[in-house]
PyMOL CGO cylinders between C-alpha atoms (Angstrom):
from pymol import cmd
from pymol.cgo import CYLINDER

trace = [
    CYLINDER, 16.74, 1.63, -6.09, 19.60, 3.16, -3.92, 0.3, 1, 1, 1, 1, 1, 1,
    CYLINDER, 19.60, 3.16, -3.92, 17.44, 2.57, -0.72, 0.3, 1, 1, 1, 1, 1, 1,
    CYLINDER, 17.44, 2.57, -0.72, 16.09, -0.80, -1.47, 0.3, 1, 1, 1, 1, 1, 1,
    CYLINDER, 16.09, -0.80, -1.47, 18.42, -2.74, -3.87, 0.3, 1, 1, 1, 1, 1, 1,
    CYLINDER, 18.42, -2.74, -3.87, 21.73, -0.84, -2.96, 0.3, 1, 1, 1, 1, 1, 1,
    CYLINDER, 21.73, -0.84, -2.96, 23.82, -3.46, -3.93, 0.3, 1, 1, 1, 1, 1, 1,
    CYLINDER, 23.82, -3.46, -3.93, 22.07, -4.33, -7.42, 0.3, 1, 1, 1, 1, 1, 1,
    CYLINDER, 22.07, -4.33, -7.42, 22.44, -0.90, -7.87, 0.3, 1, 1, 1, 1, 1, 1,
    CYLINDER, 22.44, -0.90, -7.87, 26.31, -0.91, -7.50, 0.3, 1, 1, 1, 1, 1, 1,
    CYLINDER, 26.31, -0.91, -7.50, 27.13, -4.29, -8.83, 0.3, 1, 1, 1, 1, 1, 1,
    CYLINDER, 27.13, -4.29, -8.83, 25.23, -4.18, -11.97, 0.3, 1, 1, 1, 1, 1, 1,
    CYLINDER, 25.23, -4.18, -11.97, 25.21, -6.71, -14.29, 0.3, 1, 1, 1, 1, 1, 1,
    CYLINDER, 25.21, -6.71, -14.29, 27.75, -5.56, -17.07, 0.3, 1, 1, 1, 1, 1, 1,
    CYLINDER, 27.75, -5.56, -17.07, 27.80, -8.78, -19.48, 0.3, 1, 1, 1, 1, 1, 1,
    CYLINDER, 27.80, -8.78, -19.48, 25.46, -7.11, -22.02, 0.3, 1, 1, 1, 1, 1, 1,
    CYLINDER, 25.46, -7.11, -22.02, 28.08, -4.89, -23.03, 0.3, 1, 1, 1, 1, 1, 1,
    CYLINDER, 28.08, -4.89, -23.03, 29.52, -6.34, -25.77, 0.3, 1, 1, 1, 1, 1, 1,
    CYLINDER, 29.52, -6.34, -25.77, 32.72, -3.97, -26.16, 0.3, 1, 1, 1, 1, 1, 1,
    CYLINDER, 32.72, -3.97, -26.16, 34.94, -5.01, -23.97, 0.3, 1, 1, 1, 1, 1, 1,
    CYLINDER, 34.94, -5.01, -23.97, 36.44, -1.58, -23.62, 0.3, 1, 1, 1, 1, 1, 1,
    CYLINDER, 36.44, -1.58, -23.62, 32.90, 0.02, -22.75, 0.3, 1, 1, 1, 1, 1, 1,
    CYLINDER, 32.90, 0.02, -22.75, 32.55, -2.92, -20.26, 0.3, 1, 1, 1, 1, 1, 1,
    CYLINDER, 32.55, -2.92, -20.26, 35.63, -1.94, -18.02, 0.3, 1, 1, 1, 1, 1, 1,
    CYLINDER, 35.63, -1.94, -18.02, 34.84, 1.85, -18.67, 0.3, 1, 1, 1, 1, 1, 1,
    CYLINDER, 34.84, 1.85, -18.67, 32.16, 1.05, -16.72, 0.3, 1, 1, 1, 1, 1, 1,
    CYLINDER, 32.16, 1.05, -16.72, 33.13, -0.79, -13.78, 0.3, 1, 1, 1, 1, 1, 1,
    CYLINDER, 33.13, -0.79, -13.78, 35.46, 1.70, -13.52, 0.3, 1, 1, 1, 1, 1, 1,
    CYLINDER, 35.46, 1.70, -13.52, 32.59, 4.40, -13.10, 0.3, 1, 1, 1, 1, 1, 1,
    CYLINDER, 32.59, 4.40, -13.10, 30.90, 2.59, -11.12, 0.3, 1, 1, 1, 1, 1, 1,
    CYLINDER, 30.90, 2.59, -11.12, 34.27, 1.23, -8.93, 0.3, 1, 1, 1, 1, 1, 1,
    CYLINDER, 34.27, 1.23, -8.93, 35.04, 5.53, -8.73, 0.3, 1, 1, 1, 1, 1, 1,
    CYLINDER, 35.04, 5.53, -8.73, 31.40, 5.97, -7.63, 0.3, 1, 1, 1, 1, 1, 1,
    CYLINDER, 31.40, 5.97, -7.63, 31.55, 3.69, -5.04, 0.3, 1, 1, 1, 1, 1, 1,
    CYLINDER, 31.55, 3.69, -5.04, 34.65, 4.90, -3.38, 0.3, 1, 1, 1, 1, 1, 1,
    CYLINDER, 34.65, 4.90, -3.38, 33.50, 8.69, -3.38, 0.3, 1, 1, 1, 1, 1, 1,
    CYLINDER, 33.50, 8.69, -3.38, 29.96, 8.15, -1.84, 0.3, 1, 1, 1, 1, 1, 1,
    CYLINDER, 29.96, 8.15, -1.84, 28.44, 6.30, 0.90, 0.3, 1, 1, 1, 1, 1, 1,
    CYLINDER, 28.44, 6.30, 0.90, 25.27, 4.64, 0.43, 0.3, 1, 1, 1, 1, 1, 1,
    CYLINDER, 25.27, 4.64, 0.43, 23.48, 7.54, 2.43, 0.3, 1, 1, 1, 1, 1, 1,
    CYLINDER, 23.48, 7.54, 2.43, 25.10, 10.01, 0.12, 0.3, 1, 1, 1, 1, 1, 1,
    CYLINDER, 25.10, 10.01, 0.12, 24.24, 7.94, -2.82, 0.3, 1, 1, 1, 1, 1, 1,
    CYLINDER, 24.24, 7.94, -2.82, 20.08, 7.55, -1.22, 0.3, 1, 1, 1, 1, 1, 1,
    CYLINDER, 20.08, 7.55, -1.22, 19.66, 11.29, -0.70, 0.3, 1, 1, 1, 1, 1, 1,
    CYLINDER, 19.66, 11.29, -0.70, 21.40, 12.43, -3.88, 0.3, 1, 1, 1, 1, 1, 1,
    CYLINDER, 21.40, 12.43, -3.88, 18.78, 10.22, -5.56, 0.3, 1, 1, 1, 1, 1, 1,
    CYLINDER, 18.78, 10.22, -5.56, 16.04, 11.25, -3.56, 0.3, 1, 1, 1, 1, 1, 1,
    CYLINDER, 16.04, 11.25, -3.56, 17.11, 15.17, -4.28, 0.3, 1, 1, 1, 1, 1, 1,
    CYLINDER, 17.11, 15.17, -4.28, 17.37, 14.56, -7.68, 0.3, 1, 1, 1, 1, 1, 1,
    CYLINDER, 17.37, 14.56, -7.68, 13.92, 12.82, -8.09, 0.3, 1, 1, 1, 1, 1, 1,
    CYLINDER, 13.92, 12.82, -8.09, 12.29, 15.79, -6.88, 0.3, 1, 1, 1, 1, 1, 1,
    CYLINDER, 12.29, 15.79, -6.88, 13.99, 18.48, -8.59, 0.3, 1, 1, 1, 1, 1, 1,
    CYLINDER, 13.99, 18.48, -8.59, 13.44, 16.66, -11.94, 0.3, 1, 1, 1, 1, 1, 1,
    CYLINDER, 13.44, 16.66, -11.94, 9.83, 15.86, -10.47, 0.3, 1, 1, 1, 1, 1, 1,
    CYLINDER, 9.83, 15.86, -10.47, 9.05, 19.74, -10.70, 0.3, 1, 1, 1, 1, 1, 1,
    CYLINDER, 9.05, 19.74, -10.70, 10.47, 20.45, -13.72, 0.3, 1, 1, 1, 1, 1, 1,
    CYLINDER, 10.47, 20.45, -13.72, 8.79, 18.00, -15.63, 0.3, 1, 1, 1, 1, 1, 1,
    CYLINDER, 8.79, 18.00, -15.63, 5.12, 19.49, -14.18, 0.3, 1, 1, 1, 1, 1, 1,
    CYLINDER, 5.12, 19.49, -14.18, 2.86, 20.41, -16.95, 0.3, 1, 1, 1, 1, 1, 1,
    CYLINDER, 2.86, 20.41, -16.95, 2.77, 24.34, -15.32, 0.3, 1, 1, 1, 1, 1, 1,
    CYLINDER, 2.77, 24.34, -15.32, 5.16, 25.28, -17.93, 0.3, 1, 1, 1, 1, 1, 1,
    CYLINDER, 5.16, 25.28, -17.93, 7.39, 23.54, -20.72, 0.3, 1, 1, 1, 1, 1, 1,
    CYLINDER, 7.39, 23.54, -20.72, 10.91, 23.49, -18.51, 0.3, 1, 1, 1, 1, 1, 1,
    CYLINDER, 10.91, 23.49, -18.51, 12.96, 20.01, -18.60, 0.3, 1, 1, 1, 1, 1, 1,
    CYLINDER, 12.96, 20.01, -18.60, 15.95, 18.97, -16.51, 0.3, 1, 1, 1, 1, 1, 1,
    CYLINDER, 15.95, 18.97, -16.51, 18.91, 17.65, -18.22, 0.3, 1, 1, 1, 1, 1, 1,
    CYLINDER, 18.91, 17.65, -18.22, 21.58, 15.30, -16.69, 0.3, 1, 1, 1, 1, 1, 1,
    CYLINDER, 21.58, 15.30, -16.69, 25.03, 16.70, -17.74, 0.3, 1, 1, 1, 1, 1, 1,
    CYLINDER, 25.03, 16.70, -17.74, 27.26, 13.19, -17.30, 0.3, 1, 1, 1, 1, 1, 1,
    CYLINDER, 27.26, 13.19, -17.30, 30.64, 15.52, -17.37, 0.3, 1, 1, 1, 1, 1, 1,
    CYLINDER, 30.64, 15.52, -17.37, 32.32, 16.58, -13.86, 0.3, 1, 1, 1, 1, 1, 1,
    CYLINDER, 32.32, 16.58, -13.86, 32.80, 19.84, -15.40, 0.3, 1, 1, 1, 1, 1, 1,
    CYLINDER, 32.80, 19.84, -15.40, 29.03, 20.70, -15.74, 0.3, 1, 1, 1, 1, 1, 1,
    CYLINDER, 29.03, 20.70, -15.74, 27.80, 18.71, -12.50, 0.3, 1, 1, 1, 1, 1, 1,
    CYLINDER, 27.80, 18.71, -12.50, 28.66, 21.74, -10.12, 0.3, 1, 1, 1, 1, 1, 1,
    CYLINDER, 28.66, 21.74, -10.12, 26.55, 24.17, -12.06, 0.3, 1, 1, 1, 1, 1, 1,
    CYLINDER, 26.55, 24.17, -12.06, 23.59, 21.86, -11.28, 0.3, 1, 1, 1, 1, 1, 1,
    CYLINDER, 23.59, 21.86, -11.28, 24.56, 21.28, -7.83, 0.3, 1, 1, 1, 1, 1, 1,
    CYLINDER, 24.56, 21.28, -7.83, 24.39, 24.93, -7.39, 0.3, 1, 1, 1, 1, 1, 1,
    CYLINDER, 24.39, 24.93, -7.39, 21.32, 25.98, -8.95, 0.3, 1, 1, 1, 1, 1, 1,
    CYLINDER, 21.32, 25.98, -8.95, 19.46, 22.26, -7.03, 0.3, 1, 1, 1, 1, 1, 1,
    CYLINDER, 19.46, 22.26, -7.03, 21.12, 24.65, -3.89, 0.3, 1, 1, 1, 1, 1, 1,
    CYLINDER, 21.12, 24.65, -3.89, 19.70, 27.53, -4.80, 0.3, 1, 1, 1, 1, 1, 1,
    CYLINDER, 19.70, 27.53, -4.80, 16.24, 26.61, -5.46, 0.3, 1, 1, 1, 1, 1, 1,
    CYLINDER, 16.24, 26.61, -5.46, 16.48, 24.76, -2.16, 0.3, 1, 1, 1, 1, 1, 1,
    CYLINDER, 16.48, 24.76, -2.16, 17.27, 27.82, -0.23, 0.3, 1, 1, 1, 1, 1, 1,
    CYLINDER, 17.27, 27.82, -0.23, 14.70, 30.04, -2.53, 0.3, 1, 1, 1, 1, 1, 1,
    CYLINDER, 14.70, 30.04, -2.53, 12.04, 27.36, -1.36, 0.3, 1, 1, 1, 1, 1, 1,
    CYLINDER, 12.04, 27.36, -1.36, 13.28, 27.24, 1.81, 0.3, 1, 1, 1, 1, 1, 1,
    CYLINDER, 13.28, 27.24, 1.81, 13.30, 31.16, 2.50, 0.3, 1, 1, 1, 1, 1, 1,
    CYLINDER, 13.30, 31.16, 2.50, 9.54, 31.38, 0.47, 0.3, 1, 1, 1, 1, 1, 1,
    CYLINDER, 9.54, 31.38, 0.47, 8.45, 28.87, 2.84, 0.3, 1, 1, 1, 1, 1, 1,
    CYLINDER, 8.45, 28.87, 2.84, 9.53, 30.32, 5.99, 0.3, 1, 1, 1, 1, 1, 1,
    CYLINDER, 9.53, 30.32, 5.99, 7.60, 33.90, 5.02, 0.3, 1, 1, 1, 1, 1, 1,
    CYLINDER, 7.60, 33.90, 5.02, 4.43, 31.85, 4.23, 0.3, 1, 1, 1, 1, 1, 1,
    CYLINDER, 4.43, 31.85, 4.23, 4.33, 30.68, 7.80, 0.3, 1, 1, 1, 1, 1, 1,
]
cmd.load_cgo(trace, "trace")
């Protein structure tokens, strides 16, 4: 969705929410997400995150990926999506 409908993605349609409260919570997510990433950052965030949750979720073993919402969390996964990366990466290179 962030590569091909970018800006449904970031204008979402926020009438359903009924609380009015909620409803400007929310725009003002998605207003803060919009001013801290461009839409490449937003398109390869999405695409890292795909496949990291992609290989958890194979049937080789009963791991699951959770999405911690909170700020406070986020850099813990950021790390350890960094750290696989560079595992992979390094595994890779002595394969070849």
């Amino acid at each position: 969705m962030s590569m091909l409908l970018y800006d449904k993605l970031t204008k979402p349609d926020l009438t359903k929410i009924t609380d009015a409260q909620a409803r400007q919570k929310a725009q003002t997510d998605i207003d803060q997400a919009k001013q801290l990433f461009t839409k490449e950052s937003l398109i390869s965030s999405a695409l890292l995150l795909s496949t990291v949750v992609t290989e958890f979720n194979q049937p080789k073993g009963n791991a699951q990926f959770y999405f911690a919402r909170p700020g406070s969390t986020g850099w813990v996964a950021g790390y350890t999506v960094h750290y696989i990366a560079e595992t992979y990466k390094k595994l890779k290179e002595v394969d070849e």
